[in-house]
N, C-alpha and C positions, 0 to 999 in steps of 0.2 A: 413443402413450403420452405422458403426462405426465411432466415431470422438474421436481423440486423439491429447491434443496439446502439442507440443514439444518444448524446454527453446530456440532454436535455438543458432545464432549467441551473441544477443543483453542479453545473460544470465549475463555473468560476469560484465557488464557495469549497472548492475542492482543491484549488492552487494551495503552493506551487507545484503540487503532483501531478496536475492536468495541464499544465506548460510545455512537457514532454510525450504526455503520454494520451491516450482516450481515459473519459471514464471505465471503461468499460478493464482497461486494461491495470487497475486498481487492487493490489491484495488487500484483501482479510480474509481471515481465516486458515483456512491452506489454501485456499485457491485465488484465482482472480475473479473478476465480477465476469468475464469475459467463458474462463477455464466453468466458471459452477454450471453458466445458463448452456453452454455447449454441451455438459454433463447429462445437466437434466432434460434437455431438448435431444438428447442424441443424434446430433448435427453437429457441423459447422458453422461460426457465426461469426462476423465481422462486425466493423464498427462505421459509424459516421463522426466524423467529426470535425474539426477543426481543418481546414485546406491545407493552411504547413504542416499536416499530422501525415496527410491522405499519401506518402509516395512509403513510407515507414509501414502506415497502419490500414492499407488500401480496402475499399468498400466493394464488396460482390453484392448487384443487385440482378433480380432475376422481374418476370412479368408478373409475381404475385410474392409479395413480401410483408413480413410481420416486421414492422419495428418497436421496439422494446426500449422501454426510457433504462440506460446503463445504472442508475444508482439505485435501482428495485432490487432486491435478491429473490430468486425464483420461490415458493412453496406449490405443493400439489393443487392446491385450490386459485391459485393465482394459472398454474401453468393448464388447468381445463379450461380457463375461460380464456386463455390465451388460443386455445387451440379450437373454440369453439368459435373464434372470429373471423367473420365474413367481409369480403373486399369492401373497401368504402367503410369499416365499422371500426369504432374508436373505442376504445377500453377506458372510462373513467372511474377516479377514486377522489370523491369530494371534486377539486378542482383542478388536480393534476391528470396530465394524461400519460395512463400506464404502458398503452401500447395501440398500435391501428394499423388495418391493413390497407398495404394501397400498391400500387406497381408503380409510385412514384416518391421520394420526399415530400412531406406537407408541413406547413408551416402550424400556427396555432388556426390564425384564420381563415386556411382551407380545411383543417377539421372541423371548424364551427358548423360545417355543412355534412357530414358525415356522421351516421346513426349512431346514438351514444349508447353504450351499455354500461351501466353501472357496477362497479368492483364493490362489495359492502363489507369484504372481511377486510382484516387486519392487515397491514404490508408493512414488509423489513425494508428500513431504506436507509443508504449510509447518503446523508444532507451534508454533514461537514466534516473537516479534517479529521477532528477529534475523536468523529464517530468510527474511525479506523478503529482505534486502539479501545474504546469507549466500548464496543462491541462486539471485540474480537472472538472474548472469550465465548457470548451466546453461537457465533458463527462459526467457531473452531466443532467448536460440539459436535454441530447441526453436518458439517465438511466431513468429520472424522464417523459420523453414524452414515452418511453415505456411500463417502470412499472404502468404507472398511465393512459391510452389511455383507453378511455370507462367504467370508473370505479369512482364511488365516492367515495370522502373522506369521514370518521367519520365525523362529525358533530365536528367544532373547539368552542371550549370553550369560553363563551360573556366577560369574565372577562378578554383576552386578547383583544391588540389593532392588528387591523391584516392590512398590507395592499394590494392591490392585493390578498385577500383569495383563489381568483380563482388559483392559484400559490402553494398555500400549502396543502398539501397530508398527512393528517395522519392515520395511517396503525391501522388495531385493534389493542385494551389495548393502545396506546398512549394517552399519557398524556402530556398538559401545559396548566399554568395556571398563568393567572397577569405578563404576558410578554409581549413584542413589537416582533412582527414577521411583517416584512418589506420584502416582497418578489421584490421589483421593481426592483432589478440588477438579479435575477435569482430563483429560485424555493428552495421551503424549503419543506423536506421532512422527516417525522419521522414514524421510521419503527415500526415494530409490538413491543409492551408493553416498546419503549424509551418513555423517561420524560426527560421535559423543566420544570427544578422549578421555583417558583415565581424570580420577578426581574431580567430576562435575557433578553437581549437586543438582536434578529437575525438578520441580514441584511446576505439575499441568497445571491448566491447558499449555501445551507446546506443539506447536507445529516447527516441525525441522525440515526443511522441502528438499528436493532433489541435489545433490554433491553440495549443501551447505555443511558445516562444522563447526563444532563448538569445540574449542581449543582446551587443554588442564585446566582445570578448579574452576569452570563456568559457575557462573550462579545463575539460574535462570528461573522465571516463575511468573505469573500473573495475571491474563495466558499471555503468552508470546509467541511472536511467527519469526522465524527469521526465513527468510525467500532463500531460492535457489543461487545456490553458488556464492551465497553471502558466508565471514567467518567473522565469529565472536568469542570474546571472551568478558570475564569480569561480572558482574553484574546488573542484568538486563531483566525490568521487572513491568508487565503490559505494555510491551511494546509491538512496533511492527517493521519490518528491515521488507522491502519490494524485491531484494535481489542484487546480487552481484556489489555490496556492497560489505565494508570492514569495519569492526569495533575490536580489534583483535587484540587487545591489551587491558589490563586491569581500568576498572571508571566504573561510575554509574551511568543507565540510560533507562529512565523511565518515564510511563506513560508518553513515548516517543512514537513518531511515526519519520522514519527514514526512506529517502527513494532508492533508486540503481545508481553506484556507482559511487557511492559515500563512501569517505574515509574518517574513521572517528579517530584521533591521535590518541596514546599512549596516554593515563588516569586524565581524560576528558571525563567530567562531570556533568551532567542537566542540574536543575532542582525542577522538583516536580509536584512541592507544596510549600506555599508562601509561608513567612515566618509570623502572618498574621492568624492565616488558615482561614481568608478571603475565597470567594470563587474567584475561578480566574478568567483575565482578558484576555483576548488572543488576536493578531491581526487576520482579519478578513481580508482580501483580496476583493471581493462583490463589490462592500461599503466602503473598500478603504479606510477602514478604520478600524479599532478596535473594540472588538464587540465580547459580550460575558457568554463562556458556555456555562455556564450554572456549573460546571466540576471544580471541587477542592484539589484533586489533585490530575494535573495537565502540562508536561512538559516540554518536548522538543520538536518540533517539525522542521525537519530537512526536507527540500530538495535536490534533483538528480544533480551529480555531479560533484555536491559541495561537500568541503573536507575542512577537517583543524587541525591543527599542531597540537603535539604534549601538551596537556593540563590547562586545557582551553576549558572553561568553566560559561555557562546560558544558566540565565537567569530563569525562572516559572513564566512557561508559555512563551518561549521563542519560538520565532518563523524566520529562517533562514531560506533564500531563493535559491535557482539555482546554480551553479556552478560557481559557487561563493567559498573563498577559501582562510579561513577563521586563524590569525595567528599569534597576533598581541595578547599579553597577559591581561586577566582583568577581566570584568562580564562585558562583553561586546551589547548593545542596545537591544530591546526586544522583538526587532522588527529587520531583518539585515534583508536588503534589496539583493536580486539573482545578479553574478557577475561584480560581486562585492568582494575586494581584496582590503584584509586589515583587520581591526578589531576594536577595545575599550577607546583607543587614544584617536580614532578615526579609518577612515575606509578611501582607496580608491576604486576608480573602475578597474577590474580585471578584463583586458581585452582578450577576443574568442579566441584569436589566431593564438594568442600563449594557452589556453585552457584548454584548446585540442590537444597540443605538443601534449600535455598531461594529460587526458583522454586515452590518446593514442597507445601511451606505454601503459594506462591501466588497463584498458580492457585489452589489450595483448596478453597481458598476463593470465587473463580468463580466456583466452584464446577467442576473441571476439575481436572482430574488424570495427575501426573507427573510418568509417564512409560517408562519402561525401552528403549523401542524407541527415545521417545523424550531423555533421555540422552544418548546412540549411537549416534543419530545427534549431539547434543551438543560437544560431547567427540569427533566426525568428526573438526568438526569446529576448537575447541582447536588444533589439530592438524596442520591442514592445514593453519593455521594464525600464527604460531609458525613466520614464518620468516620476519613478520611486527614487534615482539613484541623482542625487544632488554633489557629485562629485566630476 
């Protein structure tokens, strides 16, 4: 069988992460929504999604295919009735559909005509930004009792203080060294050739993914991921870094969800509880507006691309677009449109053709080509955010 997962309903309520990327290709936990169900399926699985996505994130379809709505997280009782479906047979839970077989895309209604079978148990599903960070820790858990089931760790180095060892998983070429790894609130796990440098303090859940690094005297805790090839430092506390992105300097960053390719500058700050100790608002992308996740404490959302200079300071529950580059002193507004150049005192547009040139030399630096794909996607984006940005 083929499996293909699709952005569904819960896509737009997922910007500005989903502007670059599929659902599907979304971390929490240690893995992607994409990397777990491939896990669990032991298959290959592509995505559907968005048309300027499709030359980046291409779709294999075959004559008999399972599509999968991308913001479900797989369980064993979700994946039997996944497998126990038949061509023409739609997977429902209440009113959303979890998944249906067909050797074609369908829409809602050409399912309406398609055998329904009813889903009754329970289902993990990340609906909105927040539920990245929101979640992390139950999905870190859940990642770390898969990846790591009947398999030993490297051998953890005597020069750190460990507690609970049985709890930390280090992957070959992982490296630390004269640290505090404190697993008692949740599992700490560093992926193949990541580095803990001396002087870092962990308190799990921690996911550290493949050649990521945490720089001297990290503080990290609450659970946290930081993605592949991403480096931190400082103090980073439930948050989530997608990859290839930096906070490499002393700051706080909490309850944060970062995409690829962020630069956080030098003691850049969030706040990630209001001084009232209100729940907080947050801009949706769906409503266009700003809507309440019920959490006290909720702070930054980046997307891919966007950076700030030194001691850039966001206010509780900012959304930064993408490729938005933060530099004036001062809280910048809580809502910064993708391809937003400036800060407190105002913004202009950041044009693409300049944000590639910068692009270009960052992911060179990760040894990653900046192609004429990724800027079509980019140059999509500019487009289509045109009507946030009043500049």
């Amino acid at each position: 069988m083929n499996y293909i997962l699709f952005d569904g309903p819960r896509r737009d309520h997922l910007l500005p992460f989903t502007f670059t990327r599929p659902v599907a290709e979304i971390r929490v936990g240690i893995m992607t929504m994409r990397e777990r169900w491939a896990a669990y399926l032991k298959v290959g699985v592509t995505s559907l999604t968005e048309d300027y996505l499709r030359a980046k994130f291409p779709l294999h379809k075959e004559s008999e295919n399972v599509f999968i709505d991308a913001s479900i997280l797989p369980s064993n009782a979700l994946l039997k009735a996944i497998d126990s479906l038949k061509m023409e047979q739609v997977l429902m839970k209440d009113d959303m559909v979890v998944a249906y077989c067909s050797a074609s895309v369908k829409d809602n209604a050409q399912l309406s005509v398609f055998e329904q079978i009813v889903f009754d148990q329970t289902i993990e599903q990340i609906n909105n930004t927040w539920d990245i960070f929101e979640k992390n820790a139950t999905i870190l858990q859940s990642d770390f009792d898969f990846l790591t089931k009947g398999r030993t760790s490297c051998p953890i180095p005597k020069t750190n203080q460990v507690i609970h060892p049985e709890r930390v998983f280090l992957e070959e070429g992982a490296k630390v060294e004269y640290s505090i790894l404190n697993a008692t609130d949740g599992p700490i796990y560093l992926g193949r050739n990541s580095e803990i440098w001396e002087g870092s303090l962990i308190r799990g859940g921690l996911a550290l993914c493949d050649h990521a690094i945490i720089k001297m005297g990290g503080k990290l805790y609450g659970a946290t991921t930081i993605g592949p090839y991403s480096k931190v430092c400082g103090e980073v506390s439930n948050s989530v870094i997608f990859g290839y992105s930096s906070k490499g300097h002393e700051g706080y960053l909490g309850n944060a969800v970062l995409g690829e390719w962020c630069n956080i500058g030098a003691d850049s700050n969030n706040s990630n509880l209001k001084n009232n100790y209100a729940k907080v608002r947050l801009w949706n992308y769906a409503t266009e507006s700003f809507e309440q996740t019920g959490l006290q404490f909720c702070g930054l959302m980046m997307g891919d691309h966007s950076k700030t200079a030194i001691n850039t300071m966001f206010n509780t529950g900012t959304v930064i677009g993408v490729n938005s580059n933060i530099y004036v002193p001062g809280f910048p507004r809580n809502f910064v449109p993708s391809f937003s150049w400036g800060g407190a005192s105002g913004f202009s547009s950041y044009q693409p053709e300049k944000a590639f040139d910068v692009a270009k030399v960052m992911m060179a630096r990760r040894g990653v080509e900046f192609n004429e794909i990724e800027a079509d996607i980019l140059r999509h984006v500019f487009e289509i955010t045109k009507k946030w940005r009043k500049y």
